[in-house]
C-alpha positions as CSV (number, residue, x, y, z in Angstrom):
1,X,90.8,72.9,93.6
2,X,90.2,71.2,97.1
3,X,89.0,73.1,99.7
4,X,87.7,74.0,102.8
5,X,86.2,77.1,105.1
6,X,86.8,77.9,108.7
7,X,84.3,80.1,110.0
8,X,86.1,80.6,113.6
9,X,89.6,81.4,114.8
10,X,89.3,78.4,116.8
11,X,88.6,76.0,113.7
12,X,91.1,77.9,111.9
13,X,93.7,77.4,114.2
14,X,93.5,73.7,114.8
15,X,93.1,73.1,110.9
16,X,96.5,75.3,110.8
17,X,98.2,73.2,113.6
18,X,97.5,70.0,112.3
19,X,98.7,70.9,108.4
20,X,101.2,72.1,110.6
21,X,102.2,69.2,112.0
22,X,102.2,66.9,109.4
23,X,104.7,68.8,107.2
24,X,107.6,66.8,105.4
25,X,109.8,69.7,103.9
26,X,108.4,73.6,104.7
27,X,106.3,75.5,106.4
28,X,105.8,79.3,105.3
29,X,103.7,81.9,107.7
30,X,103.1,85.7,106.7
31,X,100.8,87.0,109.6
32,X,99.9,90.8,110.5
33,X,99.5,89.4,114.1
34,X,101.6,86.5,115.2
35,X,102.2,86.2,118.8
36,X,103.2,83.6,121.1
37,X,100.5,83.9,123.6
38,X,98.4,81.1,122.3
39,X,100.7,78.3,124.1
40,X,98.4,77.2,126.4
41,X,95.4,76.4,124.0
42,X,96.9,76.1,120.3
43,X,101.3,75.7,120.7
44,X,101.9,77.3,117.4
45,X,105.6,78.3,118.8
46,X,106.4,74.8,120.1
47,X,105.1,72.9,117.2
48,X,107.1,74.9,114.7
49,X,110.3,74.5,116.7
50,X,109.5,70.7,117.0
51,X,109.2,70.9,113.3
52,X,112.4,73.2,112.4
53,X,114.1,70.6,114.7
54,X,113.0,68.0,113.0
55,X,115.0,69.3,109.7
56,X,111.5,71.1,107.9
57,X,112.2,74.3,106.7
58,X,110.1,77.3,108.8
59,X,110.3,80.7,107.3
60,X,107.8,83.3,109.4
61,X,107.5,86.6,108.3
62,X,105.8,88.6,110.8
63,X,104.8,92.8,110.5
64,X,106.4,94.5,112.9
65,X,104.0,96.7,113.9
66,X,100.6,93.8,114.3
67,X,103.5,91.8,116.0
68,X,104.8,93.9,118.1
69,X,104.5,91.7,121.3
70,X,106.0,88.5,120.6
71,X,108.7,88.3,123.0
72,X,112.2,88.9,121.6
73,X,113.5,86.2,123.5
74,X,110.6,83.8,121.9
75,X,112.1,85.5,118.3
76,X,115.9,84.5,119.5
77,X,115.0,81.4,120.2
78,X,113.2,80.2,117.1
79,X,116.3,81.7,115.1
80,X,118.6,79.7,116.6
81,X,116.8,76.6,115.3
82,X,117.0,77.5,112.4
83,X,113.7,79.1,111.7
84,X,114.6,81.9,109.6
85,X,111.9,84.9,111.3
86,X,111.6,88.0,109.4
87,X,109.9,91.2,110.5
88,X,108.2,93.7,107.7
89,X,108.8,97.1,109.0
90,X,108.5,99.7,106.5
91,X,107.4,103.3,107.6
92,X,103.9,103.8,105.7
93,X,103.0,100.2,104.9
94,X,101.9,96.8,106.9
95,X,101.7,93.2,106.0
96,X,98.0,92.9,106.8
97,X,98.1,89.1,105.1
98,X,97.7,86.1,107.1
99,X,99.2,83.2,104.9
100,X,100.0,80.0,105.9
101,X,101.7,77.3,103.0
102,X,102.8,73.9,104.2
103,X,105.1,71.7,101.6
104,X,104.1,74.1,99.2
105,X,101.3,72.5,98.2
106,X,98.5,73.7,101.2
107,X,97.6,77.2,101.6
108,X,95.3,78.9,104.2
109,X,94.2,82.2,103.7
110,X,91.5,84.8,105.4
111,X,91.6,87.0,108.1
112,X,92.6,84.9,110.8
113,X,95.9,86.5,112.8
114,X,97.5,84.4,115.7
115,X,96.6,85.9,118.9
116,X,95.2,84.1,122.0
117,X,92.8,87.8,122.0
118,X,91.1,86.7,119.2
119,X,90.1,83.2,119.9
120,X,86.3,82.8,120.6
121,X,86.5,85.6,117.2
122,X,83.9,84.8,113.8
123,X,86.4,85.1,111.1
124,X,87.1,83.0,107.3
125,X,89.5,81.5,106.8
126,X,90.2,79.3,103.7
127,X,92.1,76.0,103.2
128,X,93.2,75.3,99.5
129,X,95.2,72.2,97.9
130,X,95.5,73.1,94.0
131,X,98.8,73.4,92.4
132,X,98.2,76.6,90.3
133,X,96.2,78.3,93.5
134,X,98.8,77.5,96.1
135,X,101.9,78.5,93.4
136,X,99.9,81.7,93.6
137,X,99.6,82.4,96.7
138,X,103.4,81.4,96.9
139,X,104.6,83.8,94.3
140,X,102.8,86.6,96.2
141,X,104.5,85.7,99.8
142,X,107.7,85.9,98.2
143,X,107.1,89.4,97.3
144,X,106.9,89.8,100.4
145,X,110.2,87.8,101.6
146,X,112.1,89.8,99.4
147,X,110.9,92.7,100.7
148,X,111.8,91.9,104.1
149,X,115.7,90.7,102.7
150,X,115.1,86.9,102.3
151,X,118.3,85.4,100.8
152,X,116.7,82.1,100.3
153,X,116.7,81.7,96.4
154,X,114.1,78.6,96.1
155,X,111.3,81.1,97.5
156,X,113.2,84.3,95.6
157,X,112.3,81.9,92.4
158,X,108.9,81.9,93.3
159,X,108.8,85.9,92.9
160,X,111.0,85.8,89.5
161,X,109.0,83.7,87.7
162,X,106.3,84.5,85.4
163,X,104.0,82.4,86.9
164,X,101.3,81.1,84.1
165,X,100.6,84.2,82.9
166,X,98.4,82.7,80.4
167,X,96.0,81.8,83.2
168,X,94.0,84.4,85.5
169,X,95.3,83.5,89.0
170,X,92.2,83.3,91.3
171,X,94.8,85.1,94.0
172,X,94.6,89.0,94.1
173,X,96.9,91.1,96.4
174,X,97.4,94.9,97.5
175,X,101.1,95.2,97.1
176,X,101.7,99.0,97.4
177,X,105.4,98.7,97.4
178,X,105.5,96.9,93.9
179,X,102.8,98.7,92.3
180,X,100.2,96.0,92.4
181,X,96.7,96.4,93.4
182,X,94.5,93.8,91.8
183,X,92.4,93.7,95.0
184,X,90.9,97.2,94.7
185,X,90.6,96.7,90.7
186,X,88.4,93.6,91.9
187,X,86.4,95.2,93.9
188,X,85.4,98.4,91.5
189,X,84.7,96.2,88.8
190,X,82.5,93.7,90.6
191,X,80.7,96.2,92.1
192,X,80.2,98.4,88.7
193,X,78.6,95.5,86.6
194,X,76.7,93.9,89.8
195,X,73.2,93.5,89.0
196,X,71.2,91.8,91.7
197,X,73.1,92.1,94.8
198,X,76.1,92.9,96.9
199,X,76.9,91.2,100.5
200,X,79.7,92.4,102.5
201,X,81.0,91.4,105.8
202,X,83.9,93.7,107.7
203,X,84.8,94.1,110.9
204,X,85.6,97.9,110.3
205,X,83.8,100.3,108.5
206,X,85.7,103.1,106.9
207,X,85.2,103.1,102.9
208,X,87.3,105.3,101.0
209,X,85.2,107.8,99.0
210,X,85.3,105.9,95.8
211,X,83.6,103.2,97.3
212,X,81.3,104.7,98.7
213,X,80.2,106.4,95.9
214,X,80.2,103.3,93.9
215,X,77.7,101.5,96.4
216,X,75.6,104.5,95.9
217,X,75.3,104.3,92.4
218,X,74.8,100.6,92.8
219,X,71.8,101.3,94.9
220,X,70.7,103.8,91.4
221,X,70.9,100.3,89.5
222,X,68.5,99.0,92.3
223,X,71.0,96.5,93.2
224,X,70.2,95.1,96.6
225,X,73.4,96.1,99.2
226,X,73.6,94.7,102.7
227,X,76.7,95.2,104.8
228,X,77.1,93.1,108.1
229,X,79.6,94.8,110.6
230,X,80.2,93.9,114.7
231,X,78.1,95.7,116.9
232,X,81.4,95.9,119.5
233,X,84.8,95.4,117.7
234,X,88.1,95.3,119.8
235,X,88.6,98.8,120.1
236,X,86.0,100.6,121.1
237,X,85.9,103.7,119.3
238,X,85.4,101.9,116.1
239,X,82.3,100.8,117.4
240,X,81.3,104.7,117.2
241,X,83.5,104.4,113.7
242,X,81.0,102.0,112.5
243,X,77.6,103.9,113.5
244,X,78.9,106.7,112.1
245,X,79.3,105.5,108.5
246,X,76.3,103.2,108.6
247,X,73.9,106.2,109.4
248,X,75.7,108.2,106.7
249,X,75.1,105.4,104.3
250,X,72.1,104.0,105.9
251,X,69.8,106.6,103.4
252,X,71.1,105.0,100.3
253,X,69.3,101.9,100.9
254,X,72.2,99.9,101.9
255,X,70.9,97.6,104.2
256,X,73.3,97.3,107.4
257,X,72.9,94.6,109.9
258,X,75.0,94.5,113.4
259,X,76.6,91.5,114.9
260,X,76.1,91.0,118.3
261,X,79.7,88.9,118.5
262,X,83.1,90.1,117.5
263,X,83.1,89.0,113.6
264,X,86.6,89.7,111.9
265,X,85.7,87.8,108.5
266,X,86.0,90.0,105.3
267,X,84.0,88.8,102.1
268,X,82.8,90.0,99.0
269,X,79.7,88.3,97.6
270,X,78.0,89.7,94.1
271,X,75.4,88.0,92.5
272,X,75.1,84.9,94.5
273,X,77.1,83.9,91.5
274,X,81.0,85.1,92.7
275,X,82.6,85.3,95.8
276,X,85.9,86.9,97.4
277,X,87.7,85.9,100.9
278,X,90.6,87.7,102.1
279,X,92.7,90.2,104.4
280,X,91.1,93.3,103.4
281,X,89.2,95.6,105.8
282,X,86.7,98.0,103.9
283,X,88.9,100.8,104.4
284,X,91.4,103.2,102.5
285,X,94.5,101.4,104.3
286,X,93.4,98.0,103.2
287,X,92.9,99.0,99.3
288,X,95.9,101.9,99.2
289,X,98.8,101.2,102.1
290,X,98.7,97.9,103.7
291,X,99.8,94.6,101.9
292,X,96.9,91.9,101.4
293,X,95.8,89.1,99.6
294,X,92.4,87.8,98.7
295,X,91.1,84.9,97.1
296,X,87.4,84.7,94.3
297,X,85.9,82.1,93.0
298,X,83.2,81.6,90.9
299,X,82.9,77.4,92.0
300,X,79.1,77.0,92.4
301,X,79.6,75.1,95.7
302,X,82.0,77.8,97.4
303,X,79.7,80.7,96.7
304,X,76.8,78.5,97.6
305,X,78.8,77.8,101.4
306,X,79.6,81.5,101.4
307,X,76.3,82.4,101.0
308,X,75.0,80.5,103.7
309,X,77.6,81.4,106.3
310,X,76.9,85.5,105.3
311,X,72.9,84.4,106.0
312,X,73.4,82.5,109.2
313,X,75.7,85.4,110.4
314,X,73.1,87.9,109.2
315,X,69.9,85.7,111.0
316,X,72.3,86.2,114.4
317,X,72.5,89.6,113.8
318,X,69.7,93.2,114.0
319,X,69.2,95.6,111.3
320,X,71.0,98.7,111.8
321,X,69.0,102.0,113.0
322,X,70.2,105.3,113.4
323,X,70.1,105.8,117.2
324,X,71.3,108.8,119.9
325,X,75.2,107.5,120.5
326,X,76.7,109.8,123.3
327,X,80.0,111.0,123.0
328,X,81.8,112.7,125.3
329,X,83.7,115.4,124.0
330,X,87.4,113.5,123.4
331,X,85.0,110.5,121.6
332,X,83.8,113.6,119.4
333,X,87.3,114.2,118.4
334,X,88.7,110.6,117.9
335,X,86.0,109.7,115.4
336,X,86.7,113.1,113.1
337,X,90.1,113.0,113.6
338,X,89.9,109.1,112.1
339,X,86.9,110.0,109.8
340,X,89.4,112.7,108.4
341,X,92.5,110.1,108.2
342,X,90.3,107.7,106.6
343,X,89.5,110.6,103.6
344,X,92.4,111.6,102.6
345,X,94.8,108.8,102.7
């Protein structure tokens, strides 16, 4: 399998636009956050209706709630192309993925939404060009499309086939609404037989209780645990979100270090020897409710560039220490109220 990582939104974006641009026959998006206020610096919305003009086939499926300012008109327009836009609303789950496929045979996938907010972001992003990968990450966006009440029986096919069942697809997804969770089973079972260590990067803090106690008992095995987390996200209470779980944590030995820049990226690294990329957030949401998709690999040369991405980011960054955060009284509330969400969903 080719590939190849994007450790910015930036880099992301113009290795998107120019797969973009140089598709024959289709171009398929799933995005938690795609918005067309990126015109001015990367013209995803004109390049795709240059494309759909040009006779290549754009499906876009976008979650309603992530994508919630994209203009309508912007959405009326691209439908009258042709560009067939779809919108995932469902009441108690979001598509969280951020999936891009061009001719069916390039897929990019990682944590990078389209948003001009997020541009100057640390994030991963992953380029792959493999027939059995990318067939993979198809199948699993046409979950999706069908979900949302694509008609389009080419991708439909996609979802109906058993796809090589005889070989373990290096794609895992959190697909609440089809009973699928291979992401979560992933991440218990690498954790449970790690031996030497476990590096984590997330933007947001929250572990469900399971995981958390499953670090803990890693830390009993003397496994080495270090978790590196933005010292200011995008929303500012969980910054206080993020200190509050460290410290909790912090006297298990987990080792937490804080990112002076906003880092969005979410990996799994155990053992030096194996290595996940995908949508997930470290939180119940991401492993119980939202859709994702996440791609491991055990290729000596991708975990090798993982690792040295997580130890540059981590050289940037300070060891967390407990310190005296004041909160007013309504920043008090917010982070129990979430704390409390976070626990029982």
């Amino acid at each position: 399998m080719k590939y190849h990582l994007y450790t910015t939104s930036k880099k992301a974006w113009s290795a998107m636009i120019k797969s973009i641009a140089q598709a024959k026959k289709s171009i398929y998006i799933e995005m938690y956050i795609f918005l067309d206020d990126t015109t001015a610096s990367y013209d995803f919305i004109g390049l795709l209706k240059k494309q759909a003009l040009a006779g290549v086939e754009v499906v876009i499926i976008a979650d309603a709630f992530g994508s919630l300012e994209m203009k309508k008109n912007t959405i009326t327009e691209l439908r009258q192309i042709g560009v067939e836009f779809l919108l995932f609303s469902h009441f108690w789950h979001r598509t969280h993925r951020k999936i891009v496929v061009v001719d069916k045979r390039i897929a990019f996938v990682g944590g990078v939404n389209i948003e001009q907010k997020i541009i100057n972001w640390q994030d991963i992003q992953i380029k792959m060009a493999g027939n059995k990968t990318v067939k993979a990450v198809l199948r699993s966006l046409a979950r999706t499309y069908q979900s949302c009440g694509g008609r389009k029986k080419h991708i439909l096919a996609y979802y109906e086939k058993s796809i090589i069942k005889k070989i373990k697809s290096l794609v895992l997804e959190s697909l609440p609404i089809h009973n699928i969770n291979s992401l979560k089973e992933y991440y218990k079972d690498k954790i449970i037989s790690a031996q030497k260590s476990i590096k984590i990067t997330t933007p947001y803090l929250t572990p469900p209780r399971w995981l958390m106690a499953l670090l803990d008992d890693a830390r009993h095995r003397n496994v080495e645990i270090e978790i590196l987390f933005p010292k200011n996200t995008d929303h500012k209470i969980f910054d206080k979100i993020n200190h509050s779980y460290a410290s909790q944590l912090l006297p298990t030995g987990i080792k937490f270090y804080s990112n002076p820049k906003m880092n969005h990226a979410k990996i799994l690294l155990v053992d030096d020897a194996e290595a996940l990329v995908g949508s997930q957030n470290l939180d119940s949401l991401s492993f119980g409710h939202n859709l994702e998709v996440g791609v491991f690999f055990k290729q000596k040369e991708i975990v090798k560039e993982l690792n040295q991405i997580f130890d540059k980011w981590k050289s940037q960054s300070t060891p967390f220490q407990v310190t005296a955060i004041r909160l007013n009284c309504w920043e008090r509330i917010e982070v129990k109220i979430i704390r409390l969400f976070f626990s029982i969903i």
